[in-house]
C-alpha positions in Angstrom: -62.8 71.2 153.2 -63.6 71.9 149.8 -64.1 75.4 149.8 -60.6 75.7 151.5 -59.3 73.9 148.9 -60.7 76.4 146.3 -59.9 79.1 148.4 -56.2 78.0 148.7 -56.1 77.7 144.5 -58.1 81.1 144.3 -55.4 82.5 146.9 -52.3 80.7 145.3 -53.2 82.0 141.7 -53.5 85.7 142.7 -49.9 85.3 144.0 -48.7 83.0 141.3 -50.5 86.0 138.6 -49.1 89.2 141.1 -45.7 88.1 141.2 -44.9 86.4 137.6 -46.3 88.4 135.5 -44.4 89.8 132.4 -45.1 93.5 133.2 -43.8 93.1 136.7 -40.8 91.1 135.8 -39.5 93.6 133.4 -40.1 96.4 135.5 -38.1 94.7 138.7 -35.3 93.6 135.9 -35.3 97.1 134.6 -35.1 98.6 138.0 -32.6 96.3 138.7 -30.3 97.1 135.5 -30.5 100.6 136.4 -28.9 100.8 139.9 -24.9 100.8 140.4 -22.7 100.0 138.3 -21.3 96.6 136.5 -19.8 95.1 139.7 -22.6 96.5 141.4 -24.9 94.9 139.5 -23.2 91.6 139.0 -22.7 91.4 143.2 -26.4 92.1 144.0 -28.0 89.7 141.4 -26.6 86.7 143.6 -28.8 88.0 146.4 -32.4 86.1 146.9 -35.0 88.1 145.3 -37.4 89.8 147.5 -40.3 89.9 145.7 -40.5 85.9 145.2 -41.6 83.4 148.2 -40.5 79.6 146.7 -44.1 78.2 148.6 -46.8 79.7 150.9 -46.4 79.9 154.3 -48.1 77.6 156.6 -49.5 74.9 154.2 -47.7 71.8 155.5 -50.0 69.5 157.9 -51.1 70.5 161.4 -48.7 67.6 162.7 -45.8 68.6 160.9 -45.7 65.1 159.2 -48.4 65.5 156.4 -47.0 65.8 153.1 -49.3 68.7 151.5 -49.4 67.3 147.7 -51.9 71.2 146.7 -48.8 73.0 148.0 -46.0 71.3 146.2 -47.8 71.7 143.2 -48.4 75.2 143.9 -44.7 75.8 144.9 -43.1 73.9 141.5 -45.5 76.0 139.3 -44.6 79.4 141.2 -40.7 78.8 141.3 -38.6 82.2 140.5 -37.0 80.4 137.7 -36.4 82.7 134.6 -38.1 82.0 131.6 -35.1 82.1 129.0 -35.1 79.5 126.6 -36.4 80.1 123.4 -36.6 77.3 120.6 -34.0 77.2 119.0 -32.3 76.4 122.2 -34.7 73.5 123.2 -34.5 71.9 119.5 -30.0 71.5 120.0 -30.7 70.1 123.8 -33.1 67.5 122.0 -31.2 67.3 119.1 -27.8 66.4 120.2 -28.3 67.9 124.0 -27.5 63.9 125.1 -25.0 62.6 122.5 -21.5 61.8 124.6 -18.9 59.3 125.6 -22.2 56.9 125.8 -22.5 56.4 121.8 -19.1 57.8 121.0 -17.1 55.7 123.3 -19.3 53.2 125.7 -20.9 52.0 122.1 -16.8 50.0 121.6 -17.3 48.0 124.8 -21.4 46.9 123.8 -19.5 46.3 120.4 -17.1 43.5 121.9 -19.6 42.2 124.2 -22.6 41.6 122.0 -21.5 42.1 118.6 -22.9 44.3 115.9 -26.9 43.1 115.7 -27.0 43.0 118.8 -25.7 46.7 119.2 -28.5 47.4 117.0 -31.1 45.6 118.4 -30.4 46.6 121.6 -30.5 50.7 120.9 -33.3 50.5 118.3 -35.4 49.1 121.4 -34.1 51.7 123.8 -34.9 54.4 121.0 -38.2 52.9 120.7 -39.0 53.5 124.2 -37.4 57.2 124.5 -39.6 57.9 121.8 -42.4 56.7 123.2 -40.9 58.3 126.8 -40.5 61.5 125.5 -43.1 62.2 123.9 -45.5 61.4 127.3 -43.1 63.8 129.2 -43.9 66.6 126.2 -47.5 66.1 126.8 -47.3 66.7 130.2 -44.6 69.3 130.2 -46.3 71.6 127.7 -49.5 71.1 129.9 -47.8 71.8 133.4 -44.7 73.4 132.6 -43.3 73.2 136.3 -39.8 73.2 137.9 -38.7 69.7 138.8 -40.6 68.1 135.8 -40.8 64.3 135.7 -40.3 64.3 139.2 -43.1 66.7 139.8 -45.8 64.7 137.9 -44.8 61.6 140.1 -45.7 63.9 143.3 -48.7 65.2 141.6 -49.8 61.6 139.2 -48.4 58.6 141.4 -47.4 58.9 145.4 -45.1 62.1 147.0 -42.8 59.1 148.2 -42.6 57.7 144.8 -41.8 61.3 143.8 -39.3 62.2 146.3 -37.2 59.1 145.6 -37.1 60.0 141.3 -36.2 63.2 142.6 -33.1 61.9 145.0 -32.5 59.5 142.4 -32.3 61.8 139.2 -30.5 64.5 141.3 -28.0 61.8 142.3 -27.5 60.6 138.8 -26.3 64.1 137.5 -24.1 65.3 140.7 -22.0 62.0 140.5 -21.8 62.0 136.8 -20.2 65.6 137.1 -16.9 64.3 138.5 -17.2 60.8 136.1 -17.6 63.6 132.9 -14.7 66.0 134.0 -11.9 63.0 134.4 -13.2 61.6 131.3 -12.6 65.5 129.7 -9.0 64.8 131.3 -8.4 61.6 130.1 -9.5 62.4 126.7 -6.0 64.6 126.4 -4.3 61.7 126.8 -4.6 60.3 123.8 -2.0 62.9 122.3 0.2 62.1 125.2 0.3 65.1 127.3 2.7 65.6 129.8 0.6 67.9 132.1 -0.7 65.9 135.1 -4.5 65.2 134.2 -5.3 67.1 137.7 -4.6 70.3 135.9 -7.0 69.5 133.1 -9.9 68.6 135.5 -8.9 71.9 137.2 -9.3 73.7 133.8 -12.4 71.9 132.9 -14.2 72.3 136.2 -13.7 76.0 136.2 -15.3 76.2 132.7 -18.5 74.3 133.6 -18.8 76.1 136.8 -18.6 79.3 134.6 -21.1 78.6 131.9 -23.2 77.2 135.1 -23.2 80.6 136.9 -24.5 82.7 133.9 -27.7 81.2 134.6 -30.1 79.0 132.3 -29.0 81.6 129.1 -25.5 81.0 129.6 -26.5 76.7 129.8 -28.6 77.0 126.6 -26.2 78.9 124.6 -23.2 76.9 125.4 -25.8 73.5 124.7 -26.4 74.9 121.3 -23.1 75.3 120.5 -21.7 72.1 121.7 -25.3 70.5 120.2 -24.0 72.0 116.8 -20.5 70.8 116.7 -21.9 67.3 117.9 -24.5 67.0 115.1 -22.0 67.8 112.6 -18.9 65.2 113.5 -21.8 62.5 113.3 -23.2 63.6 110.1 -19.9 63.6 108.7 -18.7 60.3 110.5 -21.9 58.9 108.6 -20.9 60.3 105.0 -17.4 59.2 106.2 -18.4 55.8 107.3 -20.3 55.3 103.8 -17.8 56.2 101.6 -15.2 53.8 103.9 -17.8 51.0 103.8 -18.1 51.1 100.0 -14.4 51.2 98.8 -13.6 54.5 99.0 -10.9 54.8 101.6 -7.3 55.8 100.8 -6.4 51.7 100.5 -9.8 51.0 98.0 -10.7 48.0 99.9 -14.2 46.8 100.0 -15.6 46.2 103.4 -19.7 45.4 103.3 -20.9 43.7 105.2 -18.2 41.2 106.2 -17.7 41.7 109.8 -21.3 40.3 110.3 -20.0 37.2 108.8 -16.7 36.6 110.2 -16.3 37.5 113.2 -20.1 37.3 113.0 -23.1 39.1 113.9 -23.5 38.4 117.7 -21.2 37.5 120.6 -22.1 35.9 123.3 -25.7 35.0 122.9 -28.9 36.5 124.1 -26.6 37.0 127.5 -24.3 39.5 124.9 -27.4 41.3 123.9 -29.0 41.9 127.2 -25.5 43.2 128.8 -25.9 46.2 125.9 -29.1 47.5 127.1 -27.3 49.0 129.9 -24.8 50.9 127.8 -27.7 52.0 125.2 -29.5 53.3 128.0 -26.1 55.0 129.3 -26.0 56.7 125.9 -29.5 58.0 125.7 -29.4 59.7 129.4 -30.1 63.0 129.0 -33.1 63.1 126.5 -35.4 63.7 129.4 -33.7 67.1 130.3 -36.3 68.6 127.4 -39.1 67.9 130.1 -36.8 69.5 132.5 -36.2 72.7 130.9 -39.9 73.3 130.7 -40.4 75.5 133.5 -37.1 78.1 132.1 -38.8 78.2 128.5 -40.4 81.5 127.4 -43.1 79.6 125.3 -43.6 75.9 126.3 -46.5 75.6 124.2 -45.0 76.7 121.2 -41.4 75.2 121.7 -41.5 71.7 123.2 -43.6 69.9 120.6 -41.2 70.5 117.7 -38.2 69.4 120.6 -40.0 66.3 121.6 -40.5 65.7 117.4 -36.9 66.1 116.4 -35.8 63.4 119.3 -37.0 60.7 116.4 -35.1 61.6 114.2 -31.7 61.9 116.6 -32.5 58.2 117.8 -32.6 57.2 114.0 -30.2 59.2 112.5 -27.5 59.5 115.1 -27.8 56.5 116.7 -29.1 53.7 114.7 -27.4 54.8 111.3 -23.8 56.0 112.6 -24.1 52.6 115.2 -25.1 50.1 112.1 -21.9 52.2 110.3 -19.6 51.2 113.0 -21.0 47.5 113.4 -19.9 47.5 109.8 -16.6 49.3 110.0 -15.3 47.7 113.2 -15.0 44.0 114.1 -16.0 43.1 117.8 -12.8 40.8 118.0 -10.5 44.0 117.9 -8.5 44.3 120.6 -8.3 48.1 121.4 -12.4 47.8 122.0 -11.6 45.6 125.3 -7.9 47.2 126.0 -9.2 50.4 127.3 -7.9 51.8 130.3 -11.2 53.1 131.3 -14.8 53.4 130.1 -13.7 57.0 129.0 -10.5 56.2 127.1 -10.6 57.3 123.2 -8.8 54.5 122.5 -11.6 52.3 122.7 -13.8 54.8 120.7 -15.2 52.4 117.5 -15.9 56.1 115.9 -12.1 56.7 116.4 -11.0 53.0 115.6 -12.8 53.1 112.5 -11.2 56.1 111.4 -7.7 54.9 112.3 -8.1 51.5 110.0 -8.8 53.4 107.0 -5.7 55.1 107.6 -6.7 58.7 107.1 -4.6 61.3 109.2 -5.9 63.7 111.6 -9.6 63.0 111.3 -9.0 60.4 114.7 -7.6 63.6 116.6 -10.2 65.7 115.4 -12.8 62.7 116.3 -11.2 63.1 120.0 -11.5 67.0 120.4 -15.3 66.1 119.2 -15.3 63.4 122.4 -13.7 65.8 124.9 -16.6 68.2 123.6 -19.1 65.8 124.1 -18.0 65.0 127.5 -18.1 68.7 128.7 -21.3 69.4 127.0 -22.7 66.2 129.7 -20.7 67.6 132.2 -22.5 71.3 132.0 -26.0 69.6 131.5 -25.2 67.4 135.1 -25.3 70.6 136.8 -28.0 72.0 135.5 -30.1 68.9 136.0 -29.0 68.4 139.4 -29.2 71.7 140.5 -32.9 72.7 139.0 -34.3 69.2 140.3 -32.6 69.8 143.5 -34.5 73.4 143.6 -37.6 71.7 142.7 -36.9 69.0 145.7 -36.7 72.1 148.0 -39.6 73.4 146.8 -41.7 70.8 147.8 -40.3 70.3 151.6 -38.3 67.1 150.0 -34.8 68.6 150.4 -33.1 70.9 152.5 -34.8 74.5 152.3 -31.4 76.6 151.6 -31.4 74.7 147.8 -34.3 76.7 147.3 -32.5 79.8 147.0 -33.3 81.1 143.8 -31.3 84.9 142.9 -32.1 87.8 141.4 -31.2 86.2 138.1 -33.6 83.2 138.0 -30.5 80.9 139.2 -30.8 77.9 142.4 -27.3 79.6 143.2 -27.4 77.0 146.5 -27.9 74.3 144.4 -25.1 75.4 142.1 -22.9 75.5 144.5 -23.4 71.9 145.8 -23.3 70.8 142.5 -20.5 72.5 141.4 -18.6 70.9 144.9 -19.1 67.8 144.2 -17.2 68.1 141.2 -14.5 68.3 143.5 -14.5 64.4 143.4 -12.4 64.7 140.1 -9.4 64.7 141.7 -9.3 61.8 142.7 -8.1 61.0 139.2 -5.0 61.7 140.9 -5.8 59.2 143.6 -4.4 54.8 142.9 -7.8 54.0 144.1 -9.8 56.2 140.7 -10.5 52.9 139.5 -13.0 51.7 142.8 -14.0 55.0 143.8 -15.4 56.1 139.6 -16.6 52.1 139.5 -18.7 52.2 141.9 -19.9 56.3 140.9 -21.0 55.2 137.7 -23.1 52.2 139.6 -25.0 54.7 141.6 -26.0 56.2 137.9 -26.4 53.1 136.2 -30.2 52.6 135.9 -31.0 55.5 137.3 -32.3 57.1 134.2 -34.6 53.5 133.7 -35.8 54.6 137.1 -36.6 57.7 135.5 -38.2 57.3 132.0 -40.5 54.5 133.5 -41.7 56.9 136.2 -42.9 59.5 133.2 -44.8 56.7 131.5 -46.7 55.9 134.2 -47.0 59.2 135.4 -48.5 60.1 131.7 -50.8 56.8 132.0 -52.2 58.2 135.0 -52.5 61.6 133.8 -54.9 60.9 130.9 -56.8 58.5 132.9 -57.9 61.5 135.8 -57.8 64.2 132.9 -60.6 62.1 131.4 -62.2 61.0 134.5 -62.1 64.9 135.5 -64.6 65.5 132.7 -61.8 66.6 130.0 -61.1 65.9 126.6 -58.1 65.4 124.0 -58.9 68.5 122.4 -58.0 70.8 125.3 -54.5 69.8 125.6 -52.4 72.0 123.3 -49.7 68.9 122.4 -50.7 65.0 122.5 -48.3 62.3 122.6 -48.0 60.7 119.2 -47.5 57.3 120.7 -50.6 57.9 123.2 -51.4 56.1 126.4 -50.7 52.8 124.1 -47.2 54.2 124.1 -46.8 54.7 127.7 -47.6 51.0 128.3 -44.9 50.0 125.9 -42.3 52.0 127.1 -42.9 51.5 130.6 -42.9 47.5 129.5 -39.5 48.2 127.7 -38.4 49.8 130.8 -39.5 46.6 133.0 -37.8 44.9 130.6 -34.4 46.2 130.5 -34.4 46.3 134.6 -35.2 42.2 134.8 -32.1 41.8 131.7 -30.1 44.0 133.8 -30.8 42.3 137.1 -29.9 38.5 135.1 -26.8 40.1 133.7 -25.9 41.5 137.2 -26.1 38.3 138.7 -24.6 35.9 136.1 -22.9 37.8 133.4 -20.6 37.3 130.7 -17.8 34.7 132.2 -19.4 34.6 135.8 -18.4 31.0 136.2 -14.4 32.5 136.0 -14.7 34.7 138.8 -14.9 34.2 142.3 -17.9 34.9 144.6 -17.0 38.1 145.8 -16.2 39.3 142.1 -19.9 38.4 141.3 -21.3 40.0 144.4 -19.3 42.6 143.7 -20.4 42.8 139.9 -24.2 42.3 141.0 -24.3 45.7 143.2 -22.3 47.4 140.5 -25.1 46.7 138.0 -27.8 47.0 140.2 -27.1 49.9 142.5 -29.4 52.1 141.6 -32.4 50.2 142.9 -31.9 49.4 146.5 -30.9 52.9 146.7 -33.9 54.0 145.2 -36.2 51.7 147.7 -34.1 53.8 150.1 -35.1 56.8 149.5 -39.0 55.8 148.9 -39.6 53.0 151.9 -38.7 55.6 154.8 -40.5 58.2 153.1 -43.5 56.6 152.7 -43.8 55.1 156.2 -42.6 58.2 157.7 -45.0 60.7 155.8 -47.6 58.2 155.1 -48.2 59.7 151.9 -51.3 58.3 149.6 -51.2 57.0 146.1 -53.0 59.4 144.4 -56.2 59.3 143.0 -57.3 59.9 139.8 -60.6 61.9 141.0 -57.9 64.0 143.6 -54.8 65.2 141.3 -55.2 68.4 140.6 -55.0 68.9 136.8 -55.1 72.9 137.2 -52.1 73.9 138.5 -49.1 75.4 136.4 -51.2 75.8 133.5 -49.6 79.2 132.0 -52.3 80.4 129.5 -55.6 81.2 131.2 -57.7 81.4 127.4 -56.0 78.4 126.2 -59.3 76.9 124.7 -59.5 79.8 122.5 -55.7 79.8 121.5 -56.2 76.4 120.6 -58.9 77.4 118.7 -57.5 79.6 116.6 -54.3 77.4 116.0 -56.1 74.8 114.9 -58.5 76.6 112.4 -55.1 78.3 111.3 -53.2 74.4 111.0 -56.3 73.5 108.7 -55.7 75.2 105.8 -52.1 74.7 105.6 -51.0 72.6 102.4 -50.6 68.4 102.9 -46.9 68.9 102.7 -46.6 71.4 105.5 -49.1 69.4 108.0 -47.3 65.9 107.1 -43.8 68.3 107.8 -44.9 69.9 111.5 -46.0 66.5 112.0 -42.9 64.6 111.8 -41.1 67.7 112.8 
């Protein structure tokens, strides 16, 4: 058995090296730019390429119902995807690739429930744990740099069932939160009072996101940076802005301080009020992950990610925590436009936008609204490419339909696109008097998936370093380390436990429960905890059906996807190189 085993690596590594190398790529993308002409060229790069099987033949068990963990590894390290990201795009998607209607408008309603500390309590702790969260999935991701990511290492570190459902349930989260993104993109033009029927701006918006989708992973990252740069600069200002306001200097002179922490007061509603903002902090951080995901497209994983995973510190603390403590400052929780909004996408309700409006300065809250519907698109574009690369992956390892494996001449899951892309389709039911139900209950179904998510890569990482040291490895051979550690891991998985038992005692008594009747409450419950009886869904049937294992430490196979065959000497070198660097430079790539 074991020999086959080696033999199947030995066999599977030839193929991976014949078919991925750079020589070979360039010549079959060369060839391929030379043929025809423009149209010609555009028509046959949607065709499969030939020269790229997704997974060996023949590998899945002799009864048709084993789950063959060496293959899916084998098939998410060998997936056609190009290898187009460089770093400059990975540093934007970690920088500001998340930032959206979750700080800049979902932040109003955690306002009004909890108060101001407890809006900063509640996202400091959430920060704490992405931090800790990403920088596991870094560790891993410059290690195996494999399509399908988080979801991968659950297949290869914890149980294929367990790894299927994060898969369904992360590739659910993004291809309902296309549809929620493009009506909020519509119903952000409402706030100037458009006449045009809001049908017609998802129509416009769809087709752009679909278009920036279908020029393949360069075409994502370059329209990330740019929306990541236009981001990053409305907050920095907001914070200058915010200071300046806070201080005195708005056009009426007024002082402000710190008095809203005093009257109306600091919290609102208890320990009940801060619990009920986890959920919305963990809304607003979704997305941070899709660094990890992006691993397998990146032309130097080893040389990009770390300095991605490093700046997501300082985008938690900067634009989070300060422009949030700025807004707790700037906005009471007792103003009424933070609970009169018409949805959880309606500017109105923006603090950001509110706080600009009460110092009375002109313009800045419309140009605070065209930074909104920006940020809503940017999320929008992102949802397709998560869902469609992790539904790829999925395909990859037998766990979805086949036909999403499709991957083009140009490196793109075209399939998976596609199904993406028609699921957007659900947007117009904007135009529908039943949006309300039908976008309450698609935002449930995304809820807590991304909890789901991060506390799937901590335990994935705490099992990784336990087999890679059991396997006879050391520290020193992995080329980035998680800052945080395996210590890390066990407090952001905690945090994660955490927020899911708050969320579970908010979704079954919250705020004013005793009010409503006993089908509102039901009702409420399944709309805060959705995510997790469809998750058990997914991984209960799976797991009696396949009968997969949990997976050992002294079976996971740490070898596959590993890009750089001499990395020992690479590492080597680097290091010797990182030694006699000045103290300011090593305490600066440190931090950065």
């Amino acid at each position: 058995m074991e020999k086959y085993r080696q033999g199947s690596h030995q066999g599977s590594a030839d193929f991976s090296s014949s078919v991925t190398s750079p020589d070979f790529e360039m010549s079959w993308a060369q060839k391929d730019e030379d043929q025809g002409n423009f149209f010609h060229r555009t028509w046959d790069g949607f065709k499969r390429d030939p020269n790229r099987l997704v997974s060996p033949k023949g590998v899945v068990g002799a009864d048709g119902k084993v789950f063959d963990a060496e293959a899916a590894a084998h098939a998410t390290a060998d997936s056609p995807l190009h290898r187009r990201l460089k770093g400059r795009h990975l540093q934007m998607i970690a920088i500001g690739g998340s930032i959206g209607t979750g700080l800049f408008v979902g932040s109003g309603k955690a306002l009004a429930t909890g108060g101001p500390a407890s809006l900063l309590i509640a996202f400091s702790l959430i920060g704490m744990m992405l931090y800790c969260t990403v920088h596991a999935l870094g560790e891993m991701a410059v290690a195996f740099p494999v399509a399908g990511s988080f979801s991968a290492y659950s297949t290869r570190f914890l149980d294929p069932a367990w790894g299927f459902a994060m898969g369904w349930n992360y590739a659910l989260q993004w291809l309902v939160v296309l549809p929620l993104e493009v009506v909020a993109a519509s119903i952000t033009i409402d706030y100037w009072g458009s006449p045009i029927s809001n049908a017609v701006w998802v129509t416009v918006f769809l087709v752009v996101i679909v278009a920036i989708n279908l020029f393949g992973v360069k075409g994502y990252a370059e329209a990330e940076f740019i929306f990541a740069i236009i981001k990053v600069i409305a907050v920095i200002g907001f914070i200058i802005l915010g200071i300046v306001l806070d201080i005195g200097g708005g056009p009426d002179g007024t002082y402000i301080g710190g008095q809203y922490w005093i009257d109306p007061g600091a919290f609102h509603n208890g320990f009940k009020g801060l619990c009920s903002v986890f959920v919305t902090a963990s809304f607003a951080f979704a997305g941070t992950e899709l660094v990890g995901l992006a691993a397998a497209e990146t032309a130097n994983p080893r040389k990009s990610l770390p300095t991605a995973v490093k700046q997501v510190f300082w985008r938690i603390c900067l634009f989070y925590i300060v422009s949030l403590t700025l807004v707790g400052l700037l906005v009471p929780y007792t103003d009424h436009r933070l609970i009169g909004a018409s949805s959880d996408y309606d500017a109105h309700a923006s603090p950001f936008v509110i706080a600009i409006s009460n110092a009375g300065i002109q313009v800045l809250d419309s140009v605070m609204n065209v930074v909104i519907m920006i940020a809503v698109l940017s999320v929008g574009n992102s949802s397709v490419y998560g869902s469609s690369r992790t539904l790829a992956a999925l395909a990859e390892q037998n766990q979805a339909p086949k036909i999403f494996a499709y991957i083009d001449k140009r490196g793109r899951p075209l399939v998976a696109i596609i199904f993406a892309s028609a699921l957007g389709l659900l947007a117009y039911i904007a135009a529908s008097p039943n949006q309300d139900t039908a976008f309450t209950w698609m935002i449930a179904l995304s809820g807590l998936s991304s909890i789901f998510t991060w506390g799937s890569i901590c335990l994935s990482h705490i099992r990784f370093r336990k087999a890679w040291k059991l396997q006879g490895h050391s520290l020193d051979e992995l080329a980035f380390r998680s800052q945080a550690g395996v210590i890390g891991s066990w407090l952001g998985f905690a945090l994660n436990c955490l927020v899911l038992v708050a969320q579970f005692w908010t979704g079954f008594a919250p705020v004013g429960y005793a009010e409503n009747t006993t089908s509102e409450n039901v009702q409420n419950f399944f709309q805060a905890y959705l995510a997790a009886p469809m998750v058990l869904a997914f991984y209960i049937p799976y797991k009696l059906y396949y009968k997969t294992p949990f997976m050992r430490c002294v079976d996971m196979d740490l070898q596959t996807g590993m890009r750089e065959l001499n990395l020992a000497e690479l590492l080597a070198e680097e290091r010797a190189e990182q030694a006699a660097w000045p103290k300011w430079k090593r305490a600066y790539k440190f931090l950065c």
